[in-house]
Each structure stands twice: as C-alpha cells, then as structure tokens.
N, C-alpha and C positions, 0 to 999 in steps of 0.2 A: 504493500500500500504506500510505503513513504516515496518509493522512486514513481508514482501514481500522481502526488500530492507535488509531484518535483516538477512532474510534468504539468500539466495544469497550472501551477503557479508560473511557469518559463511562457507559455501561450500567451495566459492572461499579462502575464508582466510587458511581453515583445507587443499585445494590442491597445495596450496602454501607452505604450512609446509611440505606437504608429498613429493612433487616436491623438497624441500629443501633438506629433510632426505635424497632423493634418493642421492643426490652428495656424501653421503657418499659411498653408496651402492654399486654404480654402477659410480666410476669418471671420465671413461674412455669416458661415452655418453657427459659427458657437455665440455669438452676440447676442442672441435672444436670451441664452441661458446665461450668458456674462454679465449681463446688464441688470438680473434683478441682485449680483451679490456686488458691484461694482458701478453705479449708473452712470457714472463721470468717469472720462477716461476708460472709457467700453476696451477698445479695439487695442488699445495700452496692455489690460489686463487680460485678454485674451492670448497673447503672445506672450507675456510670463506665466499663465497658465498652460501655454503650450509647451513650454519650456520647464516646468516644473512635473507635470506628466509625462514629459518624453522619460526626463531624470529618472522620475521613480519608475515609471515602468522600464528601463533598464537596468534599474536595481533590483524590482522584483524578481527579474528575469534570469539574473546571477544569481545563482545558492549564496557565492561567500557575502553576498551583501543586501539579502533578503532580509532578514530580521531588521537593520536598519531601515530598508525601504520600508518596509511594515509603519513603522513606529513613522517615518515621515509624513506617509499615505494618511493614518491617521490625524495627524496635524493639521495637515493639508486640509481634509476633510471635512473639520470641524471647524480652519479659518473660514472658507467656504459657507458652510450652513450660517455662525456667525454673523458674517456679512450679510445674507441673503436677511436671515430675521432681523438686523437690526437698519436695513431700510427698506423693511417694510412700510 
C-alpha cells in the first residue's frame, strides 16, 4: 500500500505543478476564483498563486520533500480560505 500512496501523491503533486504552470498560461480562467480571496491586484495574485502551486506541487511530487510540501499546502490553504472570508 505505501508504494500505492507514493504513487498517487507523485500524480496529484506533478497536476498540481501543471494546474500551477497553467496560471501563467492561461490567467484569465483562475480570476474569477482569485478575485473573491484577493479583489485588488487580481491578475498580480494569480501569478504568485501560480507560482506557489507549481512549488508545492513539485514538492508533493518528490518523496524526500513531501512532508514539507504537506505542511506548506496547508498554509497555503488556509491563507487562501482567510482571504476569501475576510472580504467577504
């Protein structure tokens, strides 16, 4: 099972980097969902959030540096929600 959980976390981690990459690529799709935790400075935070999810999801994706990705993802996560409820 653990080489199972290896795998699965290496996928999820490399579509989390590529999910990331896209914010470059294409920034016009994440701004809707940027904008309720950021409303000023949209397309700013869209490109450090692309940039912050490429990171972790290349560290998910590395074993020796998963546990750290974890604990960022987290973080991450909850600046995120944060943001979004407190302009509401």
């Amino acid at each position: 099972m653990p080489k199972e959980n290896s795998r699965v976390a290496t996928v999820g981690g490399l579509a989390l980097a590529v999910t990331g990459l896209a914010h470059f690529v294409a920034p016009q799709l994440f701004e809707g969902l940027t904008e309720s935790a950021f409303p000023t400075n949209t397309r700013q935070h869209v490109y450090i959030d692309g940039g912050i999810e490429t990171a972790v999801g290349l560290g998910l994706a590395a074993p020796q540096t998963r546990k750290a990705a974890v604990v960022v993802l987290i973080g991450y996560l909850l600046y995120m929600v944060g943001n979004v409820v407190r302009n509401r």
